[in-house]
N, C-alpha and C positions, 0 to 999 in steps of 0.2 A: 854583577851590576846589570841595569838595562840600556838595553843602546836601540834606539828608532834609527828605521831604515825608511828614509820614504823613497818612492821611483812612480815614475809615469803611471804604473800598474795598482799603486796606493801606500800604506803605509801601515808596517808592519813591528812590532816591540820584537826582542831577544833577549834573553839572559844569557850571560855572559859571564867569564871570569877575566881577568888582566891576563892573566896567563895560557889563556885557553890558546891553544895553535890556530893560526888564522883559516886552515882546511875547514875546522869546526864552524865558523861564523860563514865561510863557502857555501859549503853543504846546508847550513839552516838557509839561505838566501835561496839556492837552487829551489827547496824545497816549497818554498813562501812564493816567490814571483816567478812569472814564465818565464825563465833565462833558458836559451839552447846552446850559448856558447859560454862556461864559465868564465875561459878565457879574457871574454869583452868586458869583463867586472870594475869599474871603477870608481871609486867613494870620495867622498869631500864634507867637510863643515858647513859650505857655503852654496848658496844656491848657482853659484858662476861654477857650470860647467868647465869653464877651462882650468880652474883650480884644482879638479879634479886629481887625485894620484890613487896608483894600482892598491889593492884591495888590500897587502901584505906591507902596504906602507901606515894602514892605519886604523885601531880598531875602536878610538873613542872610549870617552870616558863617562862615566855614570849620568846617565838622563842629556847624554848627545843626543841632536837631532842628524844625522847622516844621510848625505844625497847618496842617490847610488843609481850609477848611468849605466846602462847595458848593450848592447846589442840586439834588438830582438828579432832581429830576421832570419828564418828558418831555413840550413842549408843543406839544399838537395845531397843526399847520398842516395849511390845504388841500394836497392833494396839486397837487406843479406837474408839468405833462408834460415839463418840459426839467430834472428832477434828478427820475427813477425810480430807484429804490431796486436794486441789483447783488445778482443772483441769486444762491444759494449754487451752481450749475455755472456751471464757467469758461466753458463752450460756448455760454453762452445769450447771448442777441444785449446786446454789449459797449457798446450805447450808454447801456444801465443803469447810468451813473458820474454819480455826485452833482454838481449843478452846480456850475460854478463863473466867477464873474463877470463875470472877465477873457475870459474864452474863451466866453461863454452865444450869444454870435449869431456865434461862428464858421460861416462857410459851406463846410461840407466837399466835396470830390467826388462827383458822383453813384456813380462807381463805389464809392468809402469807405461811404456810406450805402448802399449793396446788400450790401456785405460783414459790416457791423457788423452786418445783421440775417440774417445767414446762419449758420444753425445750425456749420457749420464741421470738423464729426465726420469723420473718413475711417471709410468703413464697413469692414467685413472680412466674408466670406463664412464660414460654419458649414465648422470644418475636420472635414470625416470622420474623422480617425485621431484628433484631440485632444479635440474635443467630443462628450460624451457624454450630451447633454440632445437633448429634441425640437426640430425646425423651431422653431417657436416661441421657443425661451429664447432662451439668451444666456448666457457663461459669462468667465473670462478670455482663451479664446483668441480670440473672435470678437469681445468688446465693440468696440465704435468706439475707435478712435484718436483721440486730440486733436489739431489741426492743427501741432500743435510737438513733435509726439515723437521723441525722438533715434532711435530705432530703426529706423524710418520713415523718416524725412529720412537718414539716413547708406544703408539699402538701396537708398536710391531718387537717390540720390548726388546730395541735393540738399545743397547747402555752405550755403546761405543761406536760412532759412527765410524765408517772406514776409511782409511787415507785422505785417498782422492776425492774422498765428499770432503776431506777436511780444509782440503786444496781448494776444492770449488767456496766452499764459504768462506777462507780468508782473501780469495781475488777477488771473490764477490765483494767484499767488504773496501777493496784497496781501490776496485774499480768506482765506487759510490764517492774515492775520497779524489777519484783522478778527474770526473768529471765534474767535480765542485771546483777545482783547481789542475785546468788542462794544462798548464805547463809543470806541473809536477814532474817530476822525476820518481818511474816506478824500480823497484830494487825489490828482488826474490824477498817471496814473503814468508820461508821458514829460516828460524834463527835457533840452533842449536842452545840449551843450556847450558850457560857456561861459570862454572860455580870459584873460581880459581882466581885469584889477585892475577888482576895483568900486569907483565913482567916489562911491559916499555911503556910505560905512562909519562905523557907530558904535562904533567904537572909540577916539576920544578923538584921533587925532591929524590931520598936515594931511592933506590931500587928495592921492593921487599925483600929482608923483610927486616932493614930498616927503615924504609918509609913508608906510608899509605896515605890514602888521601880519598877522597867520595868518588874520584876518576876512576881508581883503578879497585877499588874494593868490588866486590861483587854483591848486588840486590839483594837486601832480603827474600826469605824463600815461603810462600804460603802453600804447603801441600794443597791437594784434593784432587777428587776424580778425574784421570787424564780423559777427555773427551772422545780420544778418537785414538785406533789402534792401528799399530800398521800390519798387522796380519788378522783375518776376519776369523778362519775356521781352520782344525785340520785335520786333513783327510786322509786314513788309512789304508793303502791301495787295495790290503788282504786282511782280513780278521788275523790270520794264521799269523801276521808280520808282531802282533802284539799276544800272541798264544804262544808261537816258541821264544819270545822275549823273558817271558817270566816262568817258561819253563824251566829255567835252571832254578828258581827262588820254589818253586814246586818240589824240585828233588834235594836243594840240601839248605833252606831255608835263609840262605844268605841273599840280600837285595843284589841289584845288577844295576850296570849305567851304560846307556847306549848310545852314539850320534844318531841323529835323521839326518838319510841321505833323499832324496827329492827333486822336486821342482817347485814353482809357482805358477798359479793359477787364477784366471778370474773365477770370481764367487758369485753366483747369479742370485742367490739368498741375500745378499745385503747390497745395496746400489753401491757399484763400484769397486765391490767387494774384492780382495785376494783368499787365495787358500791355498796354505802347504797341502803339499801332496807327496806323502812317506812312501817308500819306495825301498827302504832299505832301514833298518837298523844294522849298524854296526858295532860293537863290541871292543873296545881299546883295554890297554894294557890296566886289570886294576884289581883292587882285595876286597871280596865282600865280607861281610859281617849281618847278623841279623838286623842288627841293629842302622845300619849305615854303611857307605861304600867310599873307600879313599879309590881315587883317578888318578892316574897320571896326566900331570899337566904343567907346561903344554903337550899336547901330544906328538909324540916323534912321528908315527909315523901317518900324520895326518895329510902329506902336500903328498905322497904315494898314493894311498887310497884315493883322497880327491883328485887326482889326475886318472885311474881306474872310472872313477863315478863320472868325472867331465866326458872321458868318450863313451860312457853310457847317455848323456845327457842328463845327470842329475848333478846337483851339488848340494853340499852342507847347510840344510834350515834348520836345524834344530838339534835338542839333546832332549832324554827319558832318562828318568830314570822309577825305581822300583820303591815304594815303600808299603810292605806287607807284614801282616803278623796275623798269622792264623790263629781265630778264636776258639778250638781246643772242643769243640763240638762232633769233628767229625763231619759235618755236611758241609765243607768245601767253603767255609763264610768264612770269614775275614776280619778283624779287629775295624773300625773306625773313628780313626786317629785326625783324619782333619776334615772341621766341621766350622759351621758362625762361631761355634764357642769354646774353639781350639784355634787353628790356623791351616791356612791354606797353603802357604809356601810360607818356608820359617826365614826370621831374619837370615839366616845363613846361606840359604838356597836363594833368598832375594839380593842377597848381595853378590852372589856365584851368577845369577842369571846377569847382573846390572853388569858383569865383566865380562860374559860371553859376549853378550848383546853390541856393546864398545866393539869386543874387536870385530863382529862382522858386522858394519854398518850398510845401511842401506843408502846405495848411490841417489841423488837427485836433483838436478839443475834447478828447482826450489828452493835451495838454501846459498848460501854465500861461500860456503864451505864445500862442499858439492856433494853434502851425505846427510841427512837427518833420520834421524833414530836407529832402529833394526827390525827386519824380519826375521832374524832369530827365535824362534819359539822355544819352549818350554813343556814337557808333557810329564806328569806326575801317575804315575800306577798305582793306584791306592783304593784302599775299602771306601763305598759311597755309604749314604745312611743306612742302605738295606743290607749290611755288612758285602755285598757284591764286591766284585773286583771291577775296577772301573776307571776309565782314562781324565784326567782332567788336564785343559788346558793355559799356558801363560805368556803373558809376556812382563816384564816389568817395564814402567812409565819412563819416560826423554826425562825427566827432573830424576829418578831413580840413576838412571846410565851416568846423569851429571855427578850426583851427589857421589857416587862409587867413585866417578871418575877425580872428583876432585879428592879425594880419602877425607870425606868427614861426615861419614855414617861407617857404625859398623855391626856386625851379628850382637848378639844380646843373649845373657844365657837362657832366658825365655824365648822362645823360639816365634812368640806372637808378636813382639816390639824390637823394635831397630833401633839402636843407640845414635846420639847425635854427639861429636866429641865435641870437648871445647878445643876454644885457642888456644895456638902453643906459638912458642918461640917463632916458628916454621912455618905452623899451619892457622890460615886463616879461617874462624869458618861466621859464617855469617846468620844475623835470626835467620829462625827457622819456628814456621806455626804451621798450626794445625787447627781444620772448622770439622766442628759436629753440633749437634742438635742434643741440648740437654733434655731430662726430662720433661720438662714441660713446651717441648718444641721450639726452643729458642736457640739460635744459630749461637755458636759460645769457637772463640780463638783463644789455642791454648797456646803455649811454646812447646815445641820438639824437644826440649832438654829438659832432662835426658834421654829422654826414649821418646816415641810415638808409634800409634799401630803399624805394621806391616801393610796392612791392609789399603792406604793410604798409595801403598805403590805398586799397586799391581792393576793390571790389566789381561779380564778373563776370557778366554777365545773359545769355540767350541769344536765339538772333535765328532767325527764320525767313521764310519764305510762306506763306499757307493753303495747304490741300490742294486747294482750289476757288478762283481770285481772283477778287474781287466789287468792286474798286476804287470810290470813290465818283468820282473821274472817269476817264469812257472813253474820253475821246478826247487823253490828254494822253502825251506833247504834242504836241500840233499846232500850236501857236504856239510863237514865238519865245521860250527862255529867258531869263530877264532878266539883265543883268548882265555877258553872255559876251562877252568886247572883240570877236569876230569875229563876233558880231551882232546886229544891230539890231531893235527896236522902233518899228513907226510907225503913224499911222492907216490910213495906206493899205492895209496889210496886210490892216485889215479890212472892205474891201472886199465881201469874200466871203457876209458876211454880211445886206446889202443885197438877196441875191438868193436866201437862205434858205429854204425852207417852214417849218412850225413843226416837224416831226418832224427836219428836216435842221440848223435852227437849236437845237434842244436836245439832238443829238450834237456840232454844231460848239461851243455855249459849256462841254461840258464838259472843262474845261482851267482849273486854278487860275491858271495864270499868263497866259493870258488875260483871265480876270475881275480879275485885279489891274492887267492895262493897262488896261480899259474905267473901274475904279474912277479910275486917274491920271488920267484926262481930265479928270473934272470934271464930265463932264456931267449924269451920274445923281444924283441924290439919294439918299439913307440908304433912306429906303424901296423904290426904284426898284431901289436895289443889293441890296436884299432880295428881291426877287422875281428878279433878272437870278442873284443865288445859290443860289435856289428852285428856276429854270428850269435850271440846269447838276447839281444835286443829286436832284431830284424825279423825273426820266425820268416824269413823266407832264408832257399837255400845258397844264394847268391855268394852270402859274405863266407860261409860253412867252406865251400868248394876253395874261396880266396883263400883260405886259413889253410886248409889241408895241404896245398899245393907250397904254401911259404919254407921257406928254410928252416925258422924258427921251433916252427911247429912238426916240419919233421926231425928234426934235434928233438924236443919233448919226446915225441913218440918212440925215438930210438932210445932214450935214459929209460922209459917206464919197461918198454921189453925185454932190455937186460936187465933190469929189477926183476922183471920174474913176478910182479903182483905180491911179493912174499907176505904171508897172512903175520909173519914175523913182528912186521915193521909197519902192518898195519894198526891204526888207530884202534883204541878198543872203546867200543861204543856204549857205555851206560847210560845212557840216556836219548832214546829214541825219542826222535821228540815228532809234533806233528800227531800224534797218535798217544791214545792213552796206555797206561800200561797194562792195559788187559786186553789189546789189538793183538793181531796175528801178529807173531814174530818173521823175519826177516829170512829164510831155511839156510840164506849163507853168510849167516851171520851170528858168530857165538859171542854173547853180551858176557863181556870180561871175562875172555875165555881162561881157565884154570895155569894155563901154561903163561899168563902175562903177569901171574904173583910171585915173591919172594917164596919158596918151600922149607924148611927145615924138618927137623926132627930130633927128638931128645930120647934119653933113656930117664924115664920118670915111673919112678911106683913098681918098678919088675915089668913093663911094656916100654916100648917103642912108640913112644909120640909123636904124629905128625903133623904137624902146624903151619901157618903160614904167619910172618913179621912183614908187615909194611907201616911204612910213616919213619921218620926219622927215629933213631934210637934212644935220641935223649927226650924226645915226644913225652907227653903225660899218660903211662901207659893202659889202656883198655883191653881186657877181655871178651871175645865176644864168644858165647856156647852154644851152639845146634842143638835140636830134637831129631825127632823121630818121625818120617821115616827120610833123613836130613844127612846133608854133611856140612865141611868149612863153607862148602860150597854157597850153603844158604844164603850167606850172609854179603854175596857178592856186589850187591848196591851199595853195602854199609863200607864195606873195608877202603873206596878211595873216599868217599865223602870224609871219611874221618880221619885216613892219611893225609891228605890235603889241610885239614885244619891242626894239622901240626902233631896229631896223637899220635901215639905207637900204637899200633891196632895188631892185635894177637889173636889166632882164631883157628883152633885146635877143630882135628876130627878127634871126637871123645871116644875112651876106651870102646871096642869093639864094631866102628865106625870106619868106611873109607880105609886109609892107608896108617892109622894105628891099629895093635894090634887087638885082639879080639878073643881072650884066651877062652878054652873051653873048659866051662866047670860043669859036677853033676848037679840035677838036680834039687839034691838035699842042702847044699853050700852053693850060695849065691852072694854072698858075702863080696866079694871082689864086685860085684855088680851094684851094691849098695854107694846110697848116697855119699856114704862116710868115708867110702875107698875113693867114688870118684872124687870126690874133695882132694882128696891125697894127692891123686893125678895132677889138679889143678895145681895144688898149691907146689908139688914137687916141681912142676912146669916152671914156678915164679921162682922158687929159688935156684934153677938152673941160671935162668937170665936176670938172677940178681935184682928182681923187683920185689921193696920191702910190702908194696899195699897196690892196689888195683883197682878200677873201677871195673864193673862185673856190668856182663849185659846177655841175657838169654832170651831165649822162645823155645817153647813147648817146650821137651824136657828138660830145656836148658834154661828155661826159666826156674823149673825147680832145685835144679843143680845152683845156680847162684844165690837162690831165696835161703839152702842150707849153708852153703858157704859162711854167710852171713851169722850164720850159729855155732856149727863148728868149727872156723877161725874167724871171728869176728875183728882181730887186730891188722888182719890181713885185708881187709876191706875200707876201701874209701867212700864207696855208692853202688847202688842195685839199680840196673835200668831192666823190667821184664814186658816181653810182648805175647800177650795172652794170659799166659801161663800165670793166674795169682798166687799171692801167699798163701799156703794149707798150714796152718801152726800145727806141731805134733801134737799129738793127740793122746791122753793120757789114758784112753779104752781103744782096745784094738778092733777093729772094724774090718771083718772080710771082702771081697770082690761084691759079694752079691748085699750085702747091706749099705756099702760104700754106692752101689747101682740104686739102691732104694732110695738112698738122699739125692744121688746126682743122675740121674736118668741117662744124662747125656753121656756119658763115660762106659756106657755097656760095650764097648768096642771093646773097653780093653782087658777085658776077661776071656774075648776070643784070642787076644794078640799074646796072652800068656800062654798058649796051648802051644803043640807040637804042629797040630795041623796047620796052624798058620803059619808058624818058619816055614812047614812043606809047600803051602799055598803059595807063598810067595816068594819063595827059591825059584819056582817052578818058571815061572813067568815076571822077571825084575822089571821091564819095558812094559811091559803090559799095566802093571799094579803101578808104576810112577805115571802110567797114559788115565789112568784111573784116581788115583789119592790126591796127586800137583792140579790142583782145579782150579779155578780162579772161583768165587761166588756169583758173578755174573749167569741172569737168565739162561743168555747163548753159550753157554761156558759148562753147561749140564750135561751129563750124557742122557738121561731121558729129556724126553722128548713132550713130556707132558704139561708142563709149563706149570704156570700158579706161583704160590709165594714159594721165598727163599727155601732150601730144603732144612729140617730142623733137627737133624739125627743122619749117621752114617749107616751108609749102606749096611745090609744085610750079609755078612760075612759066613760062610766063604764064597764068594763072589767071582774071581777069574774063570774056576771052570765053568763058568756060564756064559761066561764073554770069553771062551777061548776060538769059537767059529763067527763071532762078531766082528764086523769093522769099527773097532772103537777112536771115534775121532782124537784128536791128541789137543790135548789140553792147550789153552792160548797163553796158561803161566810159563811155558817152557816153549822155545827154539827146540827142532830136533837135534841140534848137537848136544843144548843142556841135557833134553832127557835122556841122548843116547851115553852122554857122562856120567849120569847117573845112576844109566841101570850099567853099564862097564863097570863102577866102582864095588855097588851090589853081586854083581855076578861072580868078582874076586873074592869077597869076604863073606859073602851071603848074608841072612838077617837073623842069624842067632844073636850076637852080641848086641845089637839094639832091642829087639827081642824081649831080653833078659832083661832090662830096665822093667818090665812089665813084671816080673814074677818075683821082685824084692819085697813086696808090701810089708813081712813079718818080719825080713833083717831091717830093714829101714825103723818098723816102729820099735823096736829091739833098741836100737843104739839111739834113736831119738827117744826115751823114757826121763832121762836128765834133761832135756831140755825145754822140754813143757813150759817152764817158767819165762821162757827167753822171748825178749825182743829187739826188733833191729834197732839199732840205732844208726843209723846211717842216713843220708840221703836218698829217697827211693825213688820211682816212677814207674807207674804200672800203666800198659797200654793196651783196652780190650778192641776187640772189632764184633762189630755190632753182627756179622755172619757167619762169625763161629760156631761149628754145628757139634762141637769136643768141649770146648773151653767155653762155655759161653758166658758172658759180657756180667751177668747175675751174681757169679761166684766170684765177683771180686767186691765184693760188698761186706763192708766191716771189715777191712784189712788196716784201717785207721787205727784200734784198738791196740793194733801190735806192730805200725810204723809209725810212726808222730812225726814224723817229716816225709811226707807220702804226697807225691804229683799222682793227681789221676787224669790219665789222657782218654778218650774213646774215637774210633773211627767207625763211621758206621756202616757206610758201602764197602766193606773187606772180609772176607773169610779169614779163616784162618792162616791161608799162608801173605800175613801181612807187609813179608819182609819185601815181597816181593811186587806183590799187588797194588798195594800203595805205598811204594818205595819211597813217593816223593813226603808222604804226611810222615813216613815211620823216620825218616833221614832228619825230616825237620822238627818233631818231637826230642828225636834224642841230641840233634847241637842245640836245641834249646834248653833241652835239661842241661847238659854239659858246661852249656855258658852259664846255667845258672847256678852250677857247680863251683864254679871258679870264683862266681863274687862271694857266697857263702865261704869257702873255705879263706877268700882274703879276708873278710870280713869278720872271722873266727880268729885268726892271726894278727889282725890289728887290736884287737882283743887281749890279748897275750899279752 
């Protein structure tokens, strides 16, 4: 109904309901006439003031005229510093808003209180052609800009203004309606969405959700573009902080998820602007997959860490995470997965972010509630158009954080649209639309149900590095990342620091993830961790000296000396990250060193096999087979990548290799050396340990050895994965050494490696000939010195005695413990038995004469490297013919030793094969 108020000040209409609570018709009065004291409020029918009765005695009936007598005289208070009185300019520092209760000890952001008292103005320069006043003045063309002007923000193609410009143009707006009506009453002008039937409605009926009513239901909802965001930009303190981040998705192709640890910052790029500033990723408990990464959440050990990062001075803005899939080229590019006409952040990830965001909200005595939106960001790792790896930034929209918050949106199996549910018993939810522009540019409102774009809710920030990096730590990482299933965290590790100076000990603790293992101990105390966080932050040596002399810290130091440093217990490090893997190795540091694997050995085939089993035993079992001049060892990137993803990984030194044995035959029988015997070997191996079928995976001769497998027990095979080494179909005309060199040029090595003189050549000197053959392909990685393209053919044999008075640099594919491993194992057994692989050609094509007709039927994947100066990338061409389910992978910056070289493409080729093994063979099975 309507009900007229008239008062000395004029006369004013209301609509009303009978039932409305009398606070309601208060508050509109406050609103309408200058009243200062509610209190004095009292109404009547009649024009005789004395008839008058208190405001709660009477609210009139449809088309009353109502007197209404007030007080209006204005009563001095002390002035209070927390409710100063709002400027008449919008620009003047915004924390000028009248107090108010709810919200009076809210504690906002440092960076928000720098902002609120920041004048705000964008200046503009005296334009010569427009302005026609002196230096001095000032006119329309040069006045300052207010940080929220369209004109401005659209030149400077800024889509979202920031915050605090958002702040400045709704007082600006509130201030236009105070002085149209100075006795108004001003009240915080941010209002959270609030999407949820309210649960104490005075409107007379039950409580939802058997009653509702227009009071308590909540507004229809019109998406579109959030105008203004509350974080501008983010800034990465170190390149290196988003290099070893997706280092692990480098080496074994599974995505990763990380918090941002930080601060806040003003943005000098957008008026008013903020900007994260990462500082840290950190790493929490979680399982990746190629595909996707499950989190633990919430996170346990979240309020640890963030008390670590508070006496660093950082805290929690944000979360990263990875989404990669390398495009199979070889040149380092990347798949580009979201784009205008895919998606940027999928319903799933916009409703993960809309629940982050909720829980860290961002404090602020602008709202009534004392918190509106989040600086919570969002960072996405993913392929840009130019297949690039590249950071993208997010946040999702205050009507987004509502809708989650109320549960009535949810993921979609389209990853581009977000579901709107309906009503339920329970759940209310109310229209929902959505404006876009049809073809013919006409603005068109659809409904959200059942879906509407994602798009709709999001808001996109930009991301950078400084021009100058100044990281607050320098030395990270130099410890071990937490969390990463391939490595470990131990005390011993920190051994190092037992023997520290104080200049050498406050580069060594600057490493968050360090200081967060010293915090898990236990040993330090709160305050002790406050100085051990001083001493990694401060670079001077102040806090270093405070730390040293603590009790705490001599407790650490005395546990790490009676450890003894033990190389035992130390972590073993696959994955050097920081550096690529053709950088100088580490000299005390053996990258999974041989003594940290499972060992066995069997009796198979009339020798003594010796093997290594890792991964669980009921694992989906793999074989992995070495070449030449190789052992198990080769394969030492591949064996945890693949234990970790749950395989049985098996990985023999083959007959007369390493620490199987190596028998010696003459000459004229070499039989035992043939393909057909080592098959024996292999398959004798699987029926020791009882595995009926295998997946098989080689390089170099061990590519060949699997590609036979495949023929002569083909029931024993599940998949071929080979690296370099292609398939050679037997060959129904026997071809010698030197015609076999006529068709393949590149192969003349191995007509010397059949001879006597090379076993002697390279018996002589095992250290030497692995300082020589283990090479990476890299330029700097040559032993000449003459540079130009890649080299295209192997050395000129026999070759050590000409480098035996030479200083030959030692290759950067090997650490000297790897290579002094290698030539130890060589010096044992010598190089006859590998050797001998070379002098089969006539038994081999002998027992391959029946097989000529044969082809694999299995799943395959063949992997060349574009540097291969033996195997080269050519001769795996037409192998289509004789696999019909044939992956062909290339990498093109690798030589031949790829296992190792590009450990991280060869690791991610083969779990990608593997998983795509798995859907095929369900896929087979569903079948059945």
């Amino acid at each position: 109904m309507i009900v007229r108020v008239r008062a000395k000040a004029g006369t004013q209409r209301f609509t009303v309901e009978p039932s409305d609570d009398v606070a309601k018709l208060v508050h509109m009065l406050v609103e309408k006439f200058p009243i200062h004291d509610p209190s004095s409020i009292s109404i009547t029918t009649e024009t005789d003031p004395k008839t008058a009765v208190h405001v709660d005695q009477l609210l009139g009936n449809h088309g009353d005229l109502i007197y209404m007598y007030y007080d209006d005289k204005v009563h001095t208070q002390k002035p209070s510093s927390q409710a100063p009185q709002i400027s008449s300019s919008s620009s003047a520092t915004v924390d000028a808003i009248p107090d108010v209760p709810e919200v009076a000890q809210v504690v906002e952001d440092p960076v928000d209180l720098y902002l609120e008292k920041q004048e705000g103005l964008i200046r503009r320069e005296r334009d010569p052609k427009l302005c026609k006043h002196t230096a001095n003045g000032m006119c329309n063309h040069c006045i300052p800009l207010e940080p929220y002007d369209v004109n401005y923000l659209e030149q400077n193609k800024i889509k979202h203004m920031s915050f605090h410009a958002y702040i400045r143009q709704i007082n600006a707006s509130q201030q236009n309606r105070a002085a149209a009506n100075p006795g108004a009453k001003i009240l915080p002008p941010l209002e959270e969405p609030e999407y949820k039937v309210k649960t104490h409605c005075s409107g007379g009926h039950a409580p939802w959700p058997e009653g509702i009513c227009t009071k308590c239901q909540p507004s229809a909802i019109t998406l579109q573009s959030q105008s203004f965001r509350m974080v501008d930009h983010i800034e990465f303190s170190s390149p290196s902080l988003v290099d070893n981040f997706i280092h692990y998705w480098r080496l074994t192709g599974e995505q990763r998820f990380g918090y941002l640890f930080g601060r806040y910052e003003p943005y000098a790029e957008v008026p008013l602007g903020i900007k994260a500033v990462v500082e840290v990723i950190f790493e929490p408990p979680q399982t990746g997959a190629s595909d996707g990464v499950t989190v633990e959440f919430p996170w346990n050990d979240e309020m640890r860490v963030s008390q670590m990062a508070e006496l660093c001075g950082l805290r929690l803005v944000g979360m990263a995470w990875t989404d990669l899939v390398d495009d199979g080229t070889g040149r380092g590019k990347v798949v580009t997965k979201r784009h205008v006409d895919s998606f940027f952040l999928s319903s799933l990830e916009a409703n993960f972010c809309g629940k982050m965001q909720h829980r860290y909200p961002s404090p602020t005595k602008f709202s009534s509630t004392g918190k509106f939106g989040s600086k919570f960001v969002t960072c996405v790792i993913t392929g840009n158009i130019d297949g690039d790896i590249d950071v993208t930034g997010w946040q999702v929209s205050n009507t987004c954080m509502g809708m989650v918050e109320a549960s009535i949106i949810e993921p979609s199996i389209d990853p581009s649209v977000m579901r709107t549910l309906e009503s339920s018993g329970t759940l209310y939810v109310p229209e929902v639309f959505y404006k876009y522009k049809n073809k013919y540019g006409v603005n068109v409102q659809e409904s959200a149900k059942p879906t509407f774009p994602v798009e709709y809710l999001l808001v996109n920030l930009t991301h950078g590095f400084p021009q100058q990096s100044n990281p607050l730590f320098t030395n990270s990482p130099s410890f071990t990342i937490e969390n990463r299933p391939l490595e470990k965290q131990t005390v011993a590790s920190l051994s190092k620091l037992t023997s520290a100076s104080s200049s050498d000990l406050a580069t060594q603790l600057s490493d968050f993830h360090l200081l967060c293992y010293i915090q898990s101990t236990g040993v330090l105390s709160k305050d002790e961790l406050r100085l051990l966080a001083g001493a990694a932050t401060s670079k001077t040596t102040e806090p270093i000296e405070q730390l040293k002399a603590s009790s705490g810290w001599e407790t650490l130091m005395t546990v790490l000396r009676e450890s003894g440093g033990d190389q035992s217990s130390m972590p073993s490090e696959p994955m050097s990250r920081g550096t690529s893997s053709a950088s100088e190795p580490k000299e005390d540091v053996l990258v999974n060193y041989p003594e940290s694997f499972n060992h066995q050995s069997a009796n198979v085939n009339g020798i003594r096999l010796h093997y290594v089993d890792e991964g669980p035993k009921d694992g989906e079992p793999l074989l992995l087979i070495h070449g030449f001049p190789d052992l198990w060892y080769g394969w030492r990137y591949q064996i945890p990548f693949l234990a970790y993803k749950g395989y049985r990984v098996i990985v023999p030194d083959s007959r007369g290799y390493g620490q199987t044995s190596a028998p010696h035959v003459p000459p004229h029988d070499l039989s035992l050396y043939g393909y057909k015997n080592l098959c024996k070997d292999m398959v004798d191996l699987l029926d020791v340990l009882e595995i009926p079928k295998v997946t098989l995976i080689g390089h170099d001769w061990g590519g060949m050895y699997v590609w036979r497998m495949a023929l002569y027990y083909p029931d024993r095979v599940k998949a071929i994965a080979s690296y370099c080494t292609p398939y050679i179909p037997p060959n129904p005309v026997y071809l010698d050494i030197d015609e076999t060199i006529k068709r393949l040029p590149s192969l003349a090595y191995q007509k010397y490696f059949a001879t006597t003189e090379a076993e002697l050549e390279f018996d002589s000197d095992p250290y030497l000939f692995f300082k020589l053959i283990h090479r990476t392909s890299k330029a700097d990685d040559r032993i000449s010195k003459s540079g130009g393209d890649r080299p295209r053919s192997m050395p000129s044999f026999p070759v050590l005695p000409a480098l035996a008075n030479v200083e030959v640099p030692r290759s950067k594919l090997l650490s000297e413990k790897e290579l002094q491993y290698y030539a130890d194992q060589y010096l044992q057994r010598g190089f006859n038995g590998g050797l001998n692989y070379y002098k089969t050609r006539k038994v081999n094509y002998d027992d391959e004469l029946a097989l000529t007709e044969h082809k694999i039927k299995v799943p395959c994947m063949m992997v060349t490297a574009g540097n291969d100066i033996a195997l080269r990338p050519e001769m795996a061409k037409g192998m289509g013919k004789f696999i019909p389910d044939l992956t062909m992978r290339h990498v093109e910056d690798s030589g031949h030793w790829i296992l190792v070289e590009e450990k991280e493409l060869a690791n991610q080729y083969l779990g990608e094969f593997l998983e795509d093994l798995k859907k095929k063979l369900v896929h087979r099975s569903s079948k059945m």
